[in-house]
Structures are given as structure tokens and as C-alpha cells.
VEXTOR-551490 format. One record per residue: residue number from 1; residue in three letters; x, y, z of N, C-alpha, C in turn. Coordinates in Angstrom, 1 decimal, always signed. Atoms other than C-alpha are relative to their C-alpha. Layout:
N
{r NUM, "ALA", {X, Y, Z}, {X, Y, Z}, {X, Y, Z}},
...
//
This chain:
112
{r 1, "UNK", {-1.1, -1.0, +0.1}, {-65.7, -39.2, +128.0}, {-0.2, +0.9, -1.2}},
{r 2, "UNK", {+0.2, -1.3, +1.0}, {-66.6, -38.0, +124.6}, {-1.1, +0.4, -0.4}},
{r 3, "UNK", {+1.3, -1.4, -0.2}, {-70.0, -36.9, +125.6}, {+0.0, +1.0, +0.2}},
{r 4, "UNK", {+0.0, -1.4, -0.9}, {-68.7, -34.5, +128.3}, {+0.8, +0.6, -0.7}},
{r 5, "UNK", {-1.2, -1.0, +0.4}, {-65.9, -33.5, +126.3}, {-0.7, +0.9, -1.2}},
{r 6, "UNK", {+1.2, -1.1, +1.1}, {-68.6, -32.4, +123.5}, {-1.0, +0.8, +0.7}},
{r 7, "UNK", {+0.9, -0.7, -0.3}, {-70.8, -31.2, +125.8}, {+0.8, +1.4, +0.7}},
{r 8, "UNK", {-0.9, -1.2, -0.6}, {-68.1, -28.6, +127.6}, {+0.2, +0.4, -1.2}},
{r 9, "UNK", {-0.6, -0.2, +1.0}, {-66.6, -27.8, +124.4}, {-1.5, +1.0, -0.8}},
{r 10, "UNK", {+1.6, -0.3, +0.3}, {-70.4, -26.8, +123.5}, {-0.6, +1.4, +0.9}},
{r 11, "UNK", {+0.1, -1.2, -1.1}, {-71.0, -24.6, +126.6}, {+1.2, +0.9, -0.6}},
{r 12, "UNK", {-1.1, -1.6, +0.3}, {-67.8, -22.6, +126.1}, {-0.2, +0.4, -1.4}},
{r 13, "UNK", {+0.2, -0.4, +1.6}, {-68.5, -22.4, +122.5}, {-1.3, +1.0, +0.3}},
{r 14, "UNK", {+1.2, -0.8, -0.8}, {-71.9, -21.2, +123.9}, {+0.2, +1.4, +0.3}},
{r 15, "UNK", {-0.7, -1.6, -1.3}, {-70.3, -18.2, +126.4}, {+0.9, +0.4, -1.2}},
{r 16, "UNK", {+0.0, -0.7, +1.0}, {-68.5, -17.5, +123.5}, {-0.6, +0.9, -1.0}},
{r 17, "UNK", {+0.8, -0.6, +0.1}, {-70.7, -16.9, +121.6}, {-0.8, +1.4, +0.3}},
{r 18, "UNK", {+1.2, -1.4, -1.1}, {-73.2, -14.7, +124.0}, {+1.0, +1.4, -0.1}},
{r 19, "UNK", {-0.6, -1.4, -0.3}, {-70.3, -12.1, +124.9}, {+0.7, +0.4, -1.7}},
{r 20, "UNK", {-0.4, -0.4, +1.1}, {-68.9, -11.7, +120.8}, {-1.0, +0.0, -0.5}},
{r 21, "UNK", {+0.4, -0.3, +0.8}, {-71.6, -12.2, +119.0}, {-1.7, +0.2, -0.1}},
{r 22, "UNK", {+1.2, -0.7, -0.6}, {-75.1, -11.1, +121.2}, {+0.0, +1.1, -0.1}},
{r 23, "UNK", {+0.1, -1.7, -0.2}, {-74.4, -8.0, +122.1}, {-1.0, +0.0, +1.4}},
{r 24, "UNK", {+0.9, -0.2, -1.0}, {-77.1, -8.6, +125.0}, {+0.3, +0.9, +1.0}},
{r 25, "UNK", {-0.1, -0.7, -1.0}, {-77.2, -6.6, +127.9}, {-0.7, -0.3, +1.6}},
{r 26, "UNK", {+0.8, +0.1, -1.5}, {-78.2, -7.0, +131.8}, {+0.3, -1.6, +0.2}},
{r 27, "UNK", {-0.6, +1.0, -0.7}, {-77.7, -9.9, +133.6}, {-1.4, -1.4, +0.2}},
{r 28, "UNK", {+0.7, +1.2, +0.6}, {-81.2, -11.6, +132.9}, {+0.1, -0.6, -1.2}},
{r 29, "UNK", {-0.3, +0.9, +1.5}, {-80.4, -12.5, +129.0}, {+1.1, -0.7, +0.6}},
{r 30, "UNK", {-1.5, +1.2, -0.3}, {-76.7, -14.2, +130.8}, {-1.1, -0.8, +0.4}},
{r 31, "UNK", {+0.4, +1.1, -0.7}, {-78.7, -16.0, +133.0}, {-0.8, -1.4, -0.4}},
{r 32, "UNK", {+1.3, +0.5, +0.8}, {-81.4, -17.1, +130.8}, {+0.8, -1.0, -1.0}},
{r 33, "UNK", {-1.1, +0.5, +1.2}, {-79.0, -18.0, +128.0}, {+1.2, -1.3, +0.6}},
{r 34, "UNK", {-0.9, +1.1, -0.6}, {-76.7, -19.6, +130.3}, {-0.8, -1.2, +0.2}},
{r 35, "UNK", {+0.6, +1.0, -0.6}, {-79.1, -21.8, +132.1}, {-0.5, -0.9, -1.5}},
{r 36, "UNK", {+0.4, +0.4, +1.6}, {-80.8, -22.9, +128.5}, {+1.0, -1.1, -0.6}},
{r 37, "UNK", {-0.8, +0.4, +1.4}, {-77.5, -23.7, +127.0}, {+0.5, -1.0, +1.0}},
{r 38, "UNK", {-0.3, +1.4, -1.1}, {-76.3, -26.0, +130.2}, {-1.2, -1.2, +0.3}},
{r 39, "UNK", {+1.0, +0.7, +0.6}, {-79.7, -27.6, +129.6}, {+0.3, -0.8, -0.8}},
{r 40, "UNK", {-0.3, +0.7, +1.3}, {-78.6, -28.6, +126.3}, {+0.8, -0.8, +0.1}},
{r 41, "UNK", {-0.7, +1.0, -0.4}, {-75.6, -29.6, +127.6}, {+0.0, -0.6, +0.4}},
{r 42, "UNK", {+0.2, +1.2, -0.7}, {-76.4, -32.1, +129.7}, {-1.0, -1.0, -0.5}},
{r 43, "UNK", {+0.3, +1.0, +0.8}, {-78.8, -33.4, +127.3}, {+0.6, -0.5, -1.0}},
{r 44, "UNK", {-0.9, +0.4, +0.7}, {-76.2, -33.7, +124.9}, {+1.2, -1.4, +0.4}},
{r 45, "UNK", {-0.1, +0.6, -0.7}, {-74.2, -35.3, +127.5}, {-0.6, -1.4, +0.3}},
{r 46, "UNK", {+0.5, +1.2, -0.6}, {-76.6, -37.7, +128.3}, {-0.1, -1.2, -1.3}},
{r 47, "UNK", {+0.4, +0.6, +1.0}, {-77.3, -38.6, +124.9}, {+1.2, -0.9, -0.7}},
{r 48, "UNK", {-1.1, +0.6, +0.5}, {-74.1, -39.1, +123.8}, {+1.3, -1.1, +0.5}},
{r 49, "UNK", {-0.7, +0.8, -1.3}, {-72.8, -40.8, +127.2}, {-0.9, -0.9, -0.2}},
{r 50, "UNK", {+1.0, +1.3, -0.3}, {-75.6, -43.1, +127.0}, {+0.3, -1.0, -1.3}},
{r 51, "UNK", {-0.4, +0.2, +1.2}, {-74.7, -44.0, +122.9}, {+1.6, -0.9, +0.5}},
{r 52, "UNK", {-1.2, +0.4, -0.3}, {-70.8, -44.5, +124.3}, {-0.3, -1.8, +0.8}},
{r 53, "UNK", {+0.4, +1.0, -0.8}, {-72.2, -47.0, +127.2}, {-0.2, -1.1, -1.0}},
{r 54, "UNK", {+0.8, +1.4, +0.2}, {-74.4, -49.1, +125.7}, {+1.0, -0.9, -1.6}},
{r 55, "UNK", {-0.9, +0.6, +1.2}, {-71.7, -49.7, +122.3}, {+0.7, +0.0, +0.8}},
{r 56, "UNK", {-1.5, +0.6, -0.5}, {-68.8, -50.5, +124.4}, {-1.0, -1.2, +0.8}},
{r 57, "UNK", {+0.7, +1.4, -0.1}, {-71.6, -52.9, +126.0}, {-0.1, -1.0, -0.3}},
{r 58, "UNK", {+0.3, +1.1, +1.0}, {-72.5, -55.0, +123.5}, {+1.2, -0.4, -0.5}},
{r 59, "UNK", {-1.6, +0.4, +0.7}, {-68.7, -54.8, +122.1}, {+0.1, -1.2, +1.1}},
{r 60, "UNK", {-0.1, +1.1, -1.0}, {-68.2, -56.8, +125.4}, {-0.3, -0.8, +0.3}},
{r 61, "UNK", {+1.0, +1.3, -0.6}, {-70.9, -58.7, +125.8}, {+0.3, -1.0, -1.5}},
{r 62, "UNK", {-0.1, +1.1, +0.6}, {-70.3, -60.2, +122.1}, {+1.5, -0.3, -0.2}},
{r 63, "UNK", {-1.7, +0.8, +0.2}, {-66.5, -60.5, +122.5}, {-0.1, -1.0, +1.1}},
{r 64, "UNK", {+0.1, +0.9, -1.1}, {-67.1, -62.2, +125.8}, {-1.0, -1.1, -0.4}},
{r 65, "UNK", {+1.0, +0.9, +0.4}, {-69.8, -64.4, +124.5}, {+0.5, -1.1, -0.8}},
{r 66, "UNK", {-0.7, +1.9, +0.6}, {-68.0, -66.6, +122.0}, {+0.7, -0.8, +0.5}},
{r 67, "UNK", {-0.3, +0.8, -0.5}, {-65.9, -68.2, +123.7}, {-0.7, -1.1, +0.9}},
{r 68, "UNK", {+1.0, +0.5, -0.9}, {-68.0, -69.2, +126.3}, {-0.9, -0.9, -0.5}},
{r 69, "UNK", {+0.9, +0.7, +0.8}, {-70.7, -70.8, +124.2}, {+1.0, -1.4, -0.9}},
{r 70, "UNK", {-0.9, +1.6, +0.5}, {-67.5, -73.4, +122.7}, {+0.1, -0.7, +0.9}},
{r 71, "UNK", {-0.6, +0.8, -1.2}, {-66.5, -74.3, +126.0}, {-1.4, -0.4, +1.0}},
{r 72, "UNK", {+1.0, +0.2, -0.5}, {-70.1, -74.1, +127.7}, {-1.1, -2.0, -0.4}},
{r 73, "UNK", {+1.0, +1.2, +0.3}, {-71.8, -77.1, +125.6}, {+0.7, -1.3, +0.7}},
{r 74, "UNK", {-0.3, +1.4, -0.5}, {-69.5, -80.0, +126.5}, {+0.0, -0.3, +1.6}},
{r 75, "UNK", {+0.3, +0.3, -1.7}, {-69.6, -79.2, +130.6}, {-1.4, -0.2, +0.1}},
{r 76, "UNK", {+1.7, +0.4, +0.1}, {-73.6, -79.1, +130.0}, {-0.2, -1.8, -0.5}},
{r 77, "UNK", {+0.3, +1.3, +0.4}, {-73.1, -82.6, +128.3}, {+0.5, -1.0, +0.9}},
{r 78, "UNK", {-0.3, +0.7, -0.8}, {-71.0, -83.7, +130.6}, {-1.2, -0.2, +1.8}},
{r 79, "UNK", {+0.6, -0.2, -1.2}, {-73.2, -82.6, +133.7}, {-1.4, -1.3, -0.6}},
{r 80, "UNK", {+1.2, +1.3, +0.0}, {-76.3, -84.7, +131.8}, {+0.4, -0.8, +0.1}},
{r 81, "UNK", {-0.8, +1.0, +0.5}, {-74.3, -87.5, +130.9}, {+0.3, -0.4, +2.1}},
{r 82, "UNK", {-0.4, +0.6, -1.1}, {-73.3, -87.9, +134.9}, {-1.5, +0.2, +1.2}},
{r 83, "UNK", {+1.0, +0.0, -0.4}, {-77.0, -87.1, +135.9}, {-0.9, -1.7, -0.1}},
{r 84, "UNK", {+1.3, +1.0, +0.5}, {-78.6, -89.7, +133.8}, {+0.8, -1.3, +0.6}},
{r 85, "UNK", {+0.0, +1.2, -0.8}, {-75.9, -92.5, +135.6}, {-0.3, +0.2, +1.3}},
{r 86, "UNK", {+0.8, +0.4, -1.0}, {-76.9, -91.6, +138.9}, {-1.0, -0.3, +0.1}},
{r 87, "UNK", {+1.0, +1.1, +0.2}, {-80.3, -92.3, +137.8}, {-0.1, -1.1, +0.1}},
{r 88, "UNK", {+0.3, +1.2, +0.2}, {-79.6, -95.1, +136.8}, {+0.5, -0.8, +0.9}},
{r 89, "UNK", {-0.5, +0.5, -1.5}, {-77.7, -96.1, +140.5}, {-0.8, +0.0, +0.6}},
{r 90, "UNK", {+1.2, -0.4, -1.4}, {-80.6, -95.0, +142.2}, {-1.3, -0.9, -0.5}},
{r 91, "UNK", {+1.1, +1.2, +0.2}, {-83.1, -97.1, +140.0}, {+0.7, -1.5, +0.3}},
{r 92, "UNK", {-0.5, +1.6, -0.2}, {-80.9, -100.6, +140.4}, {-0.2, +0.1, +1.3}},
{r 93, "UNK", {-0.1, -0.1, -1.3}, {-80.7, -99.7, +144.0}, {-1.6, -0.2, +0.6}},
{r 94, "UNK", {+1.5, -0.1, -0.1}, {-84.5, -99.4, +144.3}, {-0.7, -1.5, -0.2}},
{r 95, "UNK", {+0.3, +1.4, +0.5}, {-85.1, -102.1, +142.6}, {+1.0, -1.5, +0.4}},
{r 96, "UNK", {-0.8, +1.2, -1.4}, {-82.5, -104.6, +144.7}, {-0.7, +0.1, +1.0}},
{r 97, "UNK", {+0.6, -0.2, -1.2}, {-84.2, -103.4, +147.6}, {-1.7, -0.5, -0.1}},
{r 98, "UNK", {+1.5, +0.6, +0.0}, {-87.9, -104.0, +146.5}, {+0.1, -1.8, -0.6}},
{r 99, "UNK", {+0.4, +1.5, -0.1}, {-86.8, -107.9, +145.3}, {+0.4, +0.0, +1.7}},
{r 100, "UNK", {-0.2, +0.5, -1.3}, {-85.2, -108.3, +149.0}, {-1.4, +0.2, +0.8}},
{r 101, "UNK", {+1.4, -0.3, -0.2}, {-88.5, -106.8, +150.0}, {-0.5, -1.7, -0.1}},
{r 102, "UNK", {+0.8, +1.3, -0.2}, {-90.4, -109.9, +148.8}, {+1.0, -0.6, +0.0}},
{r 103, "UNK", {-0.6, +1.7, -0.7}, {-87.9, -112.6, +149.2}, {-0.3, +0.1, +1.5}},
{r 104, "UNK", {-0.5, +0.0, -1.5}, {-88.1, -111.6, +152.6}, {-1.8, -0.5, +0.3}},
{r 105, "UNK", {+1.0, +0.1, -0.3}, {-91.8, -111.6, +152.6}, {-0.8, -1.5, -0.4}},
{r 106, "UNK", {+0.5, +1.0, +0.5}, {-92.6, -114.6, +150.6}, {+0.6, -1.3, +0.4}},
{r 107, "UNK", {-0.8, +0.7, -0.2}, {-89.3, -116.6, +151.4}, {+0.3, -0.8, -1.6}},
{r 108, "UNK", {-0.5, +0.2, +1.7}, {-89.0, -117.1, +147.5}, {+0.7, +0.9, -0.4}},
{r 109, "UNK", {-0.9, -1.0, +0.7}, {-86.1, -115.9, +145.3}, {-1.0, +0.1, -0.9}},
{r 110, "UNK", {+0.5, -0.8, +1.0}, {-87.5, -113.4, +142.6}, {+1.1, -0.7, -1.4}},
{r 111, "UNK", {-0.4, +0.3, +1.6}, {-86.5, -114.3, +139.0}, {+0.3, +1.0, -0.6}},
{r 112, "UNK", {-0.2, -1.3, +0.8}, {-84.8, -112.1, +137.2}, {-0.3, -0.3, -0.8}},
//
């Protein structure tokens, strides 16, 4: 918003300009002059719209970020933390199954 509003403010300042304090004549120096200075503008524009964006960006991205990073570690610790016991359900389980395995094959209980 306070790219375009500098960059209009810039043009009419511009056209200002040309008709007070040119003097030019004919209708190729307007054109010329015009096109040129709306050029400007819009690089201006861009320059200054693009400056706005990207600071109100990062304002957001690091107001939004801390929080997140307090509350983020302990669901991550919790998610390992409930990984590493179904591991460990899935190895007892495995391993019950491969003693029944040989008892069955040998007709001997296994030793724990």
C-alpha cells in the first residue's frame, strides 16, 4: 500500500511537473515523458511493494515461530517415547513366537 501510494504520488508529481515547469511542446515529449515516468513508477512500486512484503513476512514468520518451537519439542518426545515401546511390543512378540517355534519343533521348553 505504501509503494503504490509513493508511486502515484510520484507520477502526479511527475505531470506536474511536465505542464509547469517544461515548457515542452507537441504531443511526442507528453508521451515520451509520460511513458518514462510510469516506468519509474512501477519500478518504484515494485521495489517498494516487494521491501513491504517480505518485512511484514519475516515479522510473521518470527512472531509465529516461537511459540511453536516450546510446545513442538515435547509432542516430538512424546511421539519417540511411544515409538520406541511399540518396539519393544513387537520385539517380545517376535521373540515368544520364535521360542513356541522350537518348543514345537524340538518338544523341549526353551530356557529363559
Amino acid at each position: 500500500v505504501n509503494g503504490g501510494g509513493f508511486s502515484m504520488y510520484l507520477f502526479l508529481y511527475g505531470l506536474v511537473f511536465y505542464f509547469l515547469e517544461l515548457q515542452l511542446s507537441g504531443i511526442f515529449p507528453l508521451l515520451l515523458y509520460t511513458m518514462w515516468m510510469g516506468v519509474l513508477c512501477v519500478m518504484v512500486l515494485l521495489m517498494f511493494g516487494s521491501v513491504g512484503v517480505l518485512c511484514s513476512l519475516m515479522f510473521t514468520m518470527r512472531m509465529y515461530s516461537s511459540p511453536s518451537h516450546e510446545y513442538e519439542a515435547p509432542a516430538t518426545e512424546m511421539v519417540l517415547l511411544e515409538c520406541a515401546s511399540v518396539e519393544e511390543e513387537i520385539k517380545e512378540k517376535e521373540e515368544s513366537v520364535t521360542r513356541r517355534n522350537i518348543t514345537k519343533e524340538t518338544g523341549e521348553p526353551v530356557e529363559d
